[in-house]
Each structure stands twice: as structure tokens, then as C-alpha cells.
C-alpha positions as CSV (number, residue, x, y, z in Angstrom):
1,X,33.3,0.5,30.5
2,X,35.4,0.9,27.7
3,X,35.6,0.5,23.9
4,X,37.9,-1.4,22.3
5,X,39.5,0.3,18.7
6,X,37.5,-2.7,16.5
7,X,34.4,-2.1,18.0
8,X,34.5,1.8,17.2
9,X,33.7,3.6,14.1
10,X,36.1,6.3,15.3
11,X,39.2,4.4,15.2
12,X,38.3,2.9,12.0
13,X,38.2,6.1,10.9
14,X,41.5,7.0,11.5
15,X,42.8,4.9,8.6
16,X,40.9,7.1,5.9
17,X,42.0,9.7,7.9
18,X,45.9,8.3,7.8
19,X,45.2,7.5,4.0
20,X,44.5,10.9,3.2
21,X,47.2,12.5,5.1
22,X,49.6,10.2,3.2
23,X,48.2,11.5,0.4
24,X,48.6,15.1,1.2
25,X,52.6,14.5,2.0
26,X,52.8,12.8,-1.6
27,X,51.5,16.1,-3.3
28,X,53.3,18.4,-1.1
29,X,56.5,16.0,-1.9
30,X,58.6,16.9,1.2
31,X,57.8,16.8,4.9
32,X,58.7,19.6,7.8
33,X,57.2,19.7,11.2
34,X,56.1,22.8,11.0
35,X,53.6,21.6,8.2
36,X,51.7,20.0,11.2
37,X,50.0,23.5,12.3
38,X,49.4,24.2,8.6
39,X,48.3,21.3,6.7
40,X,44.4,20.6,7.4
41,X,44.9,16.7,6.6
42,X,47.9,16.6,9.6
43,X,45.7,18.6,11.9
44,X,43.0,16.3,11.3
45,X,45.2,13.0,11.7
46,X,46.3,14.4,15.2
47,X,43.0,15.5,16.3
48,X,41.5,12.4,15.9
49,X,44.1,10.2,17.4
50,X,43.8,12.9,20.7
51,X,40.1,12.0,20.4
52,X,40.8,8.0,20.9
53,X,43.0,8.5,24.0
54,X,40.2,10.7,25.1
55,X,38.0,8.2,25.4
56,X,39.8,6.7,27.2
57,X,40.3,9.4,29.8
58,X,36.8,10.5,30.1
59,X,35.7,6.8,30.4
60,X,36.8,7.3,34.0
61,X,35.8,9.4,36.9
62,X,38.7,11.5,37.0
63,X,38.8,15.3,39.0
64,X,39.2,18.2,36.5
65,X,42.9,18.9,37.0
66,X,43.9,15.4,36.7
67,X,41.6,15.2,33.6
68,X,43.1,18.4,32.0
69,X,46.8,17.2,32.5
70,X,46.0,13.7,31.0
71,X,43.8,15.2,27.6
72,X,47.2,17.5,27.4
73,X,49.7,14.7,27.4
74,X,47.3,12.6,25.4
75,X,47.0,15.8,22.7
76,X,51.2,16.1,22.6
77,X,51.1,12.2,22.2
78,X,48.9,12.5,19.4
79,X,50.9,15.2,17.5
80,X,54.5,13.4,18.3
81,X,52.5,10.0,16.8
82,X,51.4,12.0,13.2
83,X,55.1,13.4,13.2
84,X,56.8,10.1,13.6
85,X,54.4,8.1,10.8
86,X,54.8,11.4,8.3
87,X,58.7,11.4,8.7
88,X,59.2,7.8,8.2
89,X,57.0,8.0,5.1
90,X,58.8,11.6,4.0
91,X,61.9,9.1,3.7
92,X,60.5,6.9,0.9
93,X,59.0,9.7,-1.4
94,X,62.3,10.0,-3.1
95,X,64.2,7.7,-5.8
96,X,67.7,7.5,-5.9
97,X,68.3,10.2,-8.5
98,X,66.2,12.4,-5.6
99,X,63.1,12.8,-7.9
100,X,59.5,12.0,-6.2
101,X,58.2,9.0,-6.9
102,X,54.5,8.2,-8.0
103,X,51.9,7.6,-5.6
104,X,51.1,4.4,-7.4
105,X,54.6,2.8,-6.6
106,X,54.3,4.2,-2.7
107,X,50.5,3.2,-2.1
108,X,51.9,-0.1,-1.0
109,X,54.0,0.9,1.2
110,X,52.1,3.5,2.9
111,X,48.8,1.1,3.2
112,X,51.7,-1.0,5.4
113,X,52.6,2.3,7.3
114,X,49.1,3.6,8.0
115,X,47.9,0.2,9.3
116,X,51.0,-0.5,11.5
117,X,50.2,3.0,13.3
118,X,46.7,4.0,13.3
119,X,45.5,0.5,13.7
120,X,48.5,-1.9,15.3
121,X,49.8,0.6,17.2
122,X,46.8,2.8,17.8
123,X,45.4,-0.8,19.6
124,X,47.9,-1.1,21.8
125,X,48.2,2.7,22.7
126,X,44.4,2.6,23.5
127,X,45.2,0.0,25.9
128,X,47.8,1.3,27.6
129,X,45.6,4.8,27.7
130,X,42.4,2.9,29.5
131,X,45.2,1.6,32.3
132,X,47.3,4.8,32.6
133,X,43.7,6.6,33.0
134,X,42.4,4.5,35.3
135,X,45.5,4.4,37.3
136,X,45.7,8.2,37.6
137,X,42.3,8.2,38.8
138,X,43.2,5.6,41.7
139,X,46.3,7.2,42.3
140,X,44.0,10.7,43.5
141,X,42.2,9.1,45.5
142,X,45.0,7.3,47.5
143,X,45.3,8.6,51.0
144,X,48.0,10.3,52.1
145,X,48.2,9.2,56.0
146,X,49.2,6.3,57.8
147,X,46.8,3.7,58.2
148,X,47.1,2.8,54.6
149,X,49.6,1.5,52.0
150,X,49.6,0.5,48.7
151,X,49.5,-3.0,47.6
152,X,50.2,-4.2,43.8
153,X,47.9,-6.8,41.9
154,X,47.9,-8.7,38.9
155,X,44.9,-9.8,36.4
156,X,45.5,-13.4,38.4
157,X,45.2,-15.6,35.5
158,X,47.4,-17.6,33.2
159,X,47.9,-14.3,30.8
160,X,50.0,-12.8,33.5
161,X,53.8,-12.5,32.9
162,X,56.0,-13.7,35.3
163,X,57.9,-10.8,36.0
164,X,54.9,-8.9,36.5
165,X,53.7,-11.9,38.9
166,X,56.7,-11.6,41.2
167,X,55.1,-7.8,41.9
168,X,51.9,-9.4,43.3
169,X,51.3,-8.1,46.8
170,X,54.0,-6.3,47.0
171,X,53.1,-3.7,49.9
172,X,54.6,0.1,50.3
173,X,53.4,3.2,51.7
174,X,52.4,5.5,49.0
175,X,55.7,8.0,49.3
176,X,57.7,4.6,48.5
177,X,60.3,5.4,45.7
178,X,58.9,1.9,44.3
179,X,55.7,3.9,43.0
180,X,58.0,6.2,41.0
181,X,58.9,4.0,38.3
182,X,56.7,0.5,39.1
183,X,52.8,1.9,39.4
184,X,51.1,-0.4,36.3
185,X,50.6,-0.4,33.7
186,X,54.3,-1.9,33.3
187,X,54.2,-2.6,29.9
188,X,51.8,-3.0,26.8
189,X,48.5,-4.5,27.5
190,X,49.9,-4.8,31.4
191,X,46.6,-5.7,33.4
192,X,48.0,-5.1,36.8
193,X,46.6,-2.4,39.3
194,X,47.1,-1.0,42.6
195,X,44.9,-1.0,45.6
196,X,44.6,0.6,49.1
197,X,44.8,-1.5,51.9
198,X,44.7,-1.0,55.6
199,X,48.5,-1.0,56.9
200,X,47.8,-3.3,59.9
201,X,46.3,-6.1,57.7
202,X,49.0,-6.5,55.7
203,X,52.8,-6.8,55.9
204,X,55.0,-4.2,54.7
205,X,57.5,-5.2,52.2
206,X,60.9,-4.9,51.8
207,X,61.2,-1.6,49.5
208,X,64.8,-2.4,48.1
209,X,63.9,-6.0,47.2
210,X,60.5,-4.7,45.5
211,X,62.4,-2.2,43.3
212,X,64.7,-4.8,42.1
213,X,61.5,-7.0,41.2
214,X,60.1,-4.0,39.4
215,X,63.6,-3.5,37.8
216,X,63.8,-6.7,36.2
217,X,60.2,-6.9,35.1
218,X,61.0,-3.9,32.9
219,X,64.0,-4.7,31.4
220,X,64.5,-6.3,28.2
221,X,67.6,-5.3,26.3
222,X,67.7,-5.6,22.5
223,X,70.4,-6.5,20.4
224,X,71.3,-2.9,20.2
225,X,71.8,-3.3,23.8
226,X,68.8,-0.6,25.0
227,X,66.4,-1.5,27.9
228,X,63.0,-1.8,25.6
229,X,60.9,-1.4,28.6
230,X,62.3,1.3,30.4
231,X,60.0,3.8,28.8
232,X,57.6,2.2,31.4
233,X,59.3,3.0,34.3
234,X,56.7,6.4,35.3
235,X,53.5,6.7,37.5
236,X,50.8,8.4,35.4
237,X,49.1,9.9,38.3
238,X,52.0,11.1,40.1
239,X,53.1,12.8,36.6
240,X,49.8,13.4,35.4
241,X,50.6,11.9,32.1
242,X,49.3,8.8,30.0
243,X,52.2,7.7,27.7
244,X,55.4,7.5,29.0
245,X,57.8,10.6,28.9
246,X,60.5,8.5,26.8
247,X,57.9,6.8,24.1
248,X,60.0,6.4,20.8
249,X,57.8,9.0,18.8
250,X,59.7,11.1,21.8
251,X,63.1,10.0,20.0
252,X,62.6,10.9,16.3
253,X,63.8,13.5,14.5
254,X,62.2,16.4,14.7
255,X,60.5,15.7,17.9
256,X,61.7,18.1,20.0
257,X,60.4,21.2,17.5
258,X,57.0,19.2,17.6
259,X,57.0,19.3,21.2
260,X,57.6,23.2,21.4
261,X,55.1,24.2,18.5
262,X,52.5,21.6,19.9
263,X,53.1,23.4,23.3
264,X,53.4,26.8,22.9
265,X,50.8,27.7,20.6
266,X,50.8,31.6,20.5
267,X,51.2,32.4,23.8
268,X,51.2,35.7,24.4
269,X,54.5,36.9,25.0
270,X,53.9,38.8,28.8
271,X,52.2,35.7,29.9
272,X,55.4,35.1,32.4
273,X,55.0,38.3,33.8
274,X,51.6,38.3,34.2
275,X,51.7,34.6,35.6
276,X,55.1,35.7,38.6
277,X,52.7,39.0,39.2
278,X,49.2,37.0,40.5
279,X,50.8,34.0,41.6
280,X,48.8,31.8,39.0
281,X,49.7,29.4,36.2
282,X,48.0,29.0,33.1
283,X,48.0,26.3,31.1
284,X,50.0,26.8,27.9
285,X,48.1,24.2,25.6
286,X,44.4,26.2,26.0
287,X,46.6,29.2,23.8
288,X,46.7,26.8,20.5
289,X,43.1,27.9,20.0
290,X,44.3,30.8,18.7
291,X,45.0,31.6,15.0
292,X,47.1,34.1,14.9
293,X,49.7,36.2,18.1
294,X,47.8,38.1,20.0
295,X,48.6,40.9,22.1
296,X,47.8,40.8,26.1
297,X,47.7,44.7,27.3
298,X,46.7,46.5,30.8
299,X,45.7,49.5,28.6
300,X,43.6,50.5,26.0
301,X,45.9,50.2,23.2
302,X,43.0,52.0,20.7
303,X,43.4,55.2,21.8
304,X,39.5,55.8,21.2
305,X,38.0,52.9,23.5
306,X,36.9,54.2,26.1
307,X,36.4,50.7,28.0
308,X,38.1,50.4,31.6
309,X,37.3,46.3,32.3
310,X,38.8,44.1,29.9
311,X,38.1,43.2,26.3
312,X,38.8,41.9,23.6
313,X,39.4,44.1,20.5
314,X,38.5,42.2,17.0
315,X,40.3,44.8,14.5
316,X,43.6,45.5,16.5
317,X,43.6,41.5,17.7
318,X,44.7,42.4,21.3
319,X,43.4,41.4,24.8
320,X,43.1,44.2,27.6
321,X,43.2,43.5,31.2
322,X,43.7,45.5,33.8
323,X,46.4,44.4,36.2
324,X,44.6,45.2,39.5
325,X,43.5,44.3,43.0
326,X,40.6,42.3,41.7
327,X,43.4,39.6,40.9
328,X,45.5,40.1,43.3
329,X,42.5,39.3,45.6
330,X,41.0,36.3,43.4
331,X,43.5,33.7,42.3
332,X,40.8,32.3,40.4
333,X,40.1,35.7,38.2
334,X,43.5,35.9,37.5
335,X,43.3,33.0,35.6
336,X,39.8,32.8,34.2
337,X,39.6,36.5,32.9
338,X,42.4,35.0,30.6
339,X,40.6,32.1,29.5
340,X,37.9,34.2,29.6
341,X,38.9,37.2,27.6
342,X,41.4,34.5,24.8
343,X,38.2,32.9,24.6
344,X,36.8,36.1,23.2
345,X,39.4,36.2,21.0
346,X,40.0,32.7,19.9
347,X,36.2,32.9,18.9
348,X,36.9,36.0,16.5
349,X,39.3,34.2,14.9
350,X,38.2,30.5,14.1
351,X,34.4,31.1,14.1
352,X,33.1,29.2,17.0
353,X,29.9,31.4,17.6
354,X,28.9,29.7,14.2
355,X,29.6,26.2,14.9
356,X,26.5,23.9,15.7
357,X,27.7,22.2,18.3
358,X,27.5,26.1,20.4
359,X,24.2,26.7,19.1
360,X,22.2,22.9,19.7
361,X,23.7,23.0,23.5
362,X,22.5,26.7,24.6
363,X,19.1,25.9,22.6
364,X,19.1,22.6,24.8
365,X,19.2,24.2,27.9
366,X,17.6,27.1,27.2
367,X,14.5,24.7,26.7
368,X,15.3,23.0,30.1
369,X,15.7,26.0,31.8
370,X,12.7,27.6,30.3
371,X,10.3,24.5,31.7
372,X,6.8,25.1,33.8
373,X,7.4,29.0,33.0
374,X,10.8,29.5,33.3
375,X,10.8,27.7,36.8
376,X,14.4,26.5,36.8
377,X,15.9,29.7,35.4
378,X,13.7,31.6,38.2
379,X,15.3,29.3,40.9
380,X,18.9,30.0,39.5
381,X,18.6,33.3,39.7
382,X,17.3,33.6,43.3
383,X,20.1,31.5,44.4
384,X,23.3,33.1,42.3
385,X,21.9,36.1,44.4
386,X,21.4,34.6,47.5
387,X,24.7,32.5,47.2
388,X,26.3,36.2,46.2
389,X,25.1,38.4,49.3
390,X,27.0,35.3,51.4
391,X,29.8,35.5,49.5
392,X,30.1,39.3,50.4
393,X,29.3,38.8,53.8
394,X,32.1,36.1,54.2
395,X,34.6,38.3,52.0
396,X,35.4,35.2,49.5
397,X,36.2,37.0,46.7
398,X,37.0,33.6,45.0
399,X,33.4,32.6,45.3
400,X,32.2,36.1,44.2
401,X,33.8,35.6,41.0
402,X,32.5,32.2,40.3
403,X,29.2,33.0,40.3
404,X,29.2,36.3,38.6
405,X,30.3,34.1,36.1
406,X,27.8,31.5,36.4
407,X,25.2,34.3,36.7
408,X,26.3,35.6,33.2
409,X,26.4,32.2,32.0
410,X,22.3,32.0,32.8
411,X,22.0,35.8,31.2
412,X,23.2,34.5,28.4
413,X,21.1,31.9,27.9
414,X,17.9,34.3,28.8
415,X,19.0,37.9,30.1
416,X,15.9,38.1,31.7
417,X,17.4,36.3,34.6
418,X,20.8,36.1,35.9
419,X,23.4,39.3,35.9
420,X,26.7,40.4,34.3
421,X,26.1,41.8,31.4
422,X,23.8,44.1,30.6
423,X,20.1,43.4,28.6
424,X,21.1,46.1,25.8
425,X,24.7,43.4,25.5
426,X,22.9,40.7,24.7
427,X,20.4,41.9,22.8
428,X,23.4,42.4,20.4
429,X,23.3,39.8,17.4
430,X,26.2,37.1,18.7
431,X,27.1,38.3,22.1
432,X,25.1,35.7,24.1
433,X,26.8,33.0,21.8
434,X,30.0,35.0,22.9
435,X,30.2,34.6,26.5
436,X,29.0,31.5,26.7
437,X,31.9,30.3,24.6
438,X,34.0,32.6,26.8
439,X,32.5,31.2,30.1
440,X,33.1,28.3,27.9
441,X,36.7,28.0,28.0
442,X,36.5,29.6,31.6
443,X,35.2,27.0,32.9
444,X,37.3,23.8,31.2
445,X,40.2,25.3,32.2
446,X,40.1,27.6,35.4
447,X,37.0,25.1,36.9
448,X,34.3,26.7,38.3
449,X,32.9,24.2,41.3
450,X,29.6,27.3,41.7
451,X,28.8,26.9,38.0
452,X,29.0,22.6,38.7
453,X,27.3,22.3,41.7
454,X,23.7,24.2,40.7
455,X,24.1,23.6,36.8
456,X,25.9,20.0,36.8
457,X,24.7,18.9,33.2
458,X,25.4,22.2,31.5
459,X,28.6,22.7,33.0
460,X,30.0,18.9,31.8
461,X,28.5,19.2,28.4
462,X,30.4,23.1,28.2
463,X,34.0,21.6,29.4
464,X,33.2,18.1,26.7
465,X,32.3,21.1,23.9
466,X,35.1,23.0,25.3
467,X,37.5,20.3,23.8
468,X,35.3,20.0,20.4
469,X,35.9,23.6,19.6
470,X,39.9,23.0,19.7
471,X,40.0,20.5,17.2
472,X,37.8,22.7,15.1
């Protein structure tokens, strides 16, 4: 089910929140888009666009590195969307003689502008978000074998276009080139889908004559003589995006240096290295929680630690981890001790063992865990151990890792039960908010399918608060 913009006191919010970032351009009296990682009012104005798409996305039931790629695309969107509305109202803040005009004589004009994107647009984009969601999450679960193809279908009422009507039933196998460009939604509020049917029920079409069909239903060329539709020519699950790549927000000025900053964050700058030596990738967009560059080391760059795991140090701001065989022989602690350990540092930084939102869920689960005397945490901890002896037995250092990190989720929570870290850790003032933040961010972007499978509620509320904490 889904939530259209009227209905929702989130997207009528975004127009106070447009308002008041119009507001902050007009004291400010210029516009760069570099201001969009510095001026609260911007951040806030991207943020909670990101937040609309995302409801879209988590509307569905969609696996966690579909999801992941989809909030990212739908974040960038968001930050190319505040760029495009603050540059086009940067261009009327001066008069002819260059001098900055009074917010009274551009209040007007930038009600017009806030309304045509954070509530015209913003509709339409929300649209197009549920279908490009939805699709994505269909296009997963397509088989990749030979007893079924993919079929094209349309709403089947009188709202359908006509070009999109001469796609109905059009049949292909999956690896058709016609899915590259034609997979719905073809256009704004496009209703069409795609289903799977069974190869020998239904006849295969012609794949030259279908991409000609999908050619002309997106083509309409202005008077500028540009194709208006060809933006729509993508497949959100194959690309794991939501908009498409060539949106117009894409084409303004200024775009492309929004795209990097939104991107890069401070990503540490041996991540590369680190990446080509353990075979992983890490996801680029989890490093804009941090504040400030921070350093990634395999040594103790304060000569008087004496610590040989990994860290993170508050005072010097830099990140040890030891480039060993424990990655080398886990793919997956390659990638989470960065999470992991960032997490650390990211928390230092913006506050996040403070925030509420931390506090109310361990409190939460503490209490459900806690139940008929501490039944359920009892029953985790036998079988993290008993799901840990296998682990060693089999030699799946993977699964080792998972639930150490599951079983230091439950330690934090009561330290009593569970292992990792130490009693004496946690009875440290903040260090069980600490790595549960850490295990936090560990788990919404590395995944942990240990930590999902014996604490399912816990571990979807951590990856939902996971994504609260960034727009913090």
C-alpha cells in the first residue's frame, strides 16, 4: 500500500521546509553548491525529499542490496532536486544594477518555485518512485532460466496511452535488449508492469518489432528538437536506480560537483587500496556520516596505544585496522569492520549515542528480551554459542563473524549474556550505546542474515534507524 503526497503530513511538510530554505538563500544572497553540505536549511530540504522516495522504497518487499542501491539513488536524487530549485531561485535574487533584492518583492516568486517542486513535481516523482520500486523488486525475483519470459502489461483501462498500449503482451526472455530501455514505468504516472509467464503458454515476440514499439512510445520531441521521454529509456532493477540517470536536475549547472560531493563524502583516502587488497566494495554514500576526513591506518598511529585489533581513536580522529588474514578469510569482515569501526567514528563526531531514537529502541528490546526472567536473552545466548561451535567445525569464517557480531549486539543490550566485548567494556558509561550504533551501521550496510534470522524485529528496526541517524 502506498501513500499518496496529499494524504501525508510529511510531504506537506516539505513546503515549510522549501519556504525556509528559500529564505536562507535570500540572507546568504548568493548560491554555490558547495553550500549544500554546509547550510542546515539545504541539508534539511534534501533530507526530507530522500525521506519521500523512501517511502516509497520500503513500501515494498525489496532484498537488502536492491534496497540500499535504490535509498542511494533516491538520496543523490534528492540532493540534485534541492540544487536545481536553489540555482533557479539564486538567478532572481539580483536586480539589474546586481544589488539583492528584498525578500518581499521575491516571496511571490519563490511561493511559485517551492510549490512547482516540492509539491507538483514532488507528486509526480513520488509516483514514478512507487513504480520504479516496485518494478525493481519484480525484476529480483524474475528467473533466470528458460521456462519463463517476460510479458508487458498495462493498467487495462481507458487512462492507458496508446503508445504504451501497443507494448501490451509483448513477450521476451528476460536477457532481451527490449528490457534495457522499455521495463515500465515508461513515463510519468506510467501504470504498466511486467510479469513472469511460463514460455510455452505464450508466444514469443518479435524483439526488433517490440523495441521499435518501445521507441516510439518514448519519444516526443519538443520544439527544441530533444526527445522529452528519452530519460525513461532505463530498467530500475537492472540499474538499481529509481529516477532515470538523465533526469533534467542531472542537466543543470552545477550538477556534476553535486553529484561528486553528494557521493564522496569523506572517504577515506586508502579506501581503494584497501578495497583491490580484500576483494570487497564498500559503499561510498555510508562515508557522508562523517563530519570531518578521517584517517584509515593498519597501525597504531598514537604511539602510546597499545591496542592490536581495531579502533577508533576520538582525539587523533583516525580508524586502525589491521590488514590481516582475518579479512582475507572473511569477505564479510572486510567490509563490516569498516562500517563497523566509521560507525565508531561517525558517532564521535555527530553525537548519535545521545540521540533518542538509539536510546527508545535498545530500551525496547532490552524489555522484550528481558521477558519471564530474561528467557529470550537466555535462549539467544545458548544458540549464538551453539550456532558458533558449528561454524568452527564447518570452517565458515563468514558465519563466525556474523554472529560474533550478533553476540555483541545482545552484550550490549545486557552483558550478562552474549560475548564480544568484555563486562568491564560495557560497564563503561556510553560504550553499549557505542556498539550498538556500530553494529548499527554494520548491519544496514554489510547485512548480516545471522543477526536477521534469530533477532528479525531488532535487526529491521536497527537498518530503518540506521538511515534516521544520516539525516541527523
Amino acid at each position: 500500500m502506498t501513500l499518496a503526497p496529499s494524504n501525508n503530513k510529511a510531504f506537506k511538510q516539505l513546503l515549510n521546509t522549501g519556504e525556509s530554505a528559500f529564505k536562507r538563500l535570500h540572507e546568504i544572497g548568493s548560491y554555490k553548491p558547495e553550500d549544500l553540505k554546509t547550510e542546515k536549511a539545504y541539508q534539511e530540504l534534501i533530507n526530507q525529499t530522500f525521506e519521500a522516495f523512501n517511502f516509497a522504497i520500503t513500501d515494498n518487499d525489496i532484498p537488502e542490496v536492491m534496497r540500499n542501491a535504490l535509498q542511494d539513488n533516491a538520496r543523490l536524487f534528492g540532493g540534485l532536486k534541492t540544487h536545481a530549485q536553489l540555482f533557479e531561485a539564486s538567478k532572481l535574487l539580483l536586480d539589474d544594477k546586481g544589488n539583492l533584492k528584498p525578500f518581499s518583492q521575491l516571496s511571490n516568486e519563490y511561493d511559485k518555485l517551492n510549490i512547482t517542486y516540492n509539491k507538483n513535481y514532488l507528486e509526480a516523482e513520488y509516483e514514478f518512485a512507487v513504480g520504479s520500486s516496485q518494478m525493481a523488486a519484480k525484476w529480483n525475483e524474475f528467473a533466470d532460466n528458460d521456462r519463463y519470459e517476460l510479458q508487458y502489461r498495462t493498467a487495462g483501462d481507458n487512462r492507458v496511452r496508446a503508445e504504451h498500449d501497443a507494448l501490451r503482451d509483448i513477450t521476451l526472455p528476460k536477457s532481451d535488449p527490449f528490457w534495457n530501455s522499455y521495463t515500465p514505468p515508461n513515463g510519468w504516472n506510467c501504470r504498466c508492469t511486467v510479469v513472469e509467464v511460463l514460455k510455452e503458454k505464450f508466444e514469443t515476440s518479435d524483439s526488433e518489432k517490440a523495441i521499435a514499439a518501445g521507441e516510439k512510445a518514448t519519444s516526443q520531441i519538443g520544439k527544441d528538437g530533444k526527445n522529452r521521454l528519452e530519460i525513461f529509456r532505463f530498467n530500475p532493477g537492472a540499474q538499481k536506480v529509481v529516477f532515470p540517470p538523465a533526469h533534467p536536475y542531472t542537466k543543470v549547472k552545477g550538477a556534476n560537483e553535486v553529484k561528486v560531493e553528494i557521493e564522496k563524502g569523506f572517504v577515506p583516502k586508502n579506501i581503494d587500496n584497501y578495497e583491490k587488497k580484500f576483494g570487497v566494495k564498500l559503499d561510498r554514500s555510508f562515508f557522508e556520516l562523517l563530519n570531518k576526513e578521517t584517517t584509515l591506518t593498519e597501525v597504531n598511529l598514537d604511539k602510546r596505544v597499545r591496542a592490536t585489533g581495531a579502533y577508533y581513536h576520538p582525539t587523533e580522529n583516525y580508524v586502525r585496522i589491521p590488514f590481516d588474514e582475518r579479512k582475507q578469510r572473511s569477505k564479510w569482515n572486510a567490509q563490516s569492520i569498516i562500517y563497523h569501526e566509521f560507525g565508531h567514528a561517525a558517532d564521535w563526531q555527530r553525537g548519535f549515542k545521545n540521540q533518542k531514537e538509539v536510546t527508545d529502541l535498545m530500551q525496547k528490546h532490552k524489555k522484550i528480551f528481558a521477558k519471564n526472567k530474561n528467557q529470550q536473552f537466555k535462549e539467544l545466548d545458548v544458540k549464538l554459542r551453539q550456532m558458533l561451535y558449528n561454524a568452527h567445525i564447518s570452517k565458515d569464517f563468514d558465519m563466525i563473524e556474523k554472529i560474533g557480531a550478533s553476540a555483541d549486539t545482545v552484550a550490549s543490550l545486557n552483558s550478562n549474556f552474549g560475548f564480544g566485548h568484555t563486562k568491564a567494556y560495557f560497564k563503561t558509561a556510553g560504550m553499549s550505546e557505542a556498539e550498538f550504533i556500530a553494529h548499527t551501521f554494520e548491519n544496514r550496510y554489510a547485512g548480516n542474515d545471522v543477526f536477521k534470522e534469530i533477532m528479525p524485529e531488532l535487526y529491521e528496526e536497527m537498518i530503518k534507524l540506521a538511515d534516521v541517524l544520516k539525516t541527523k
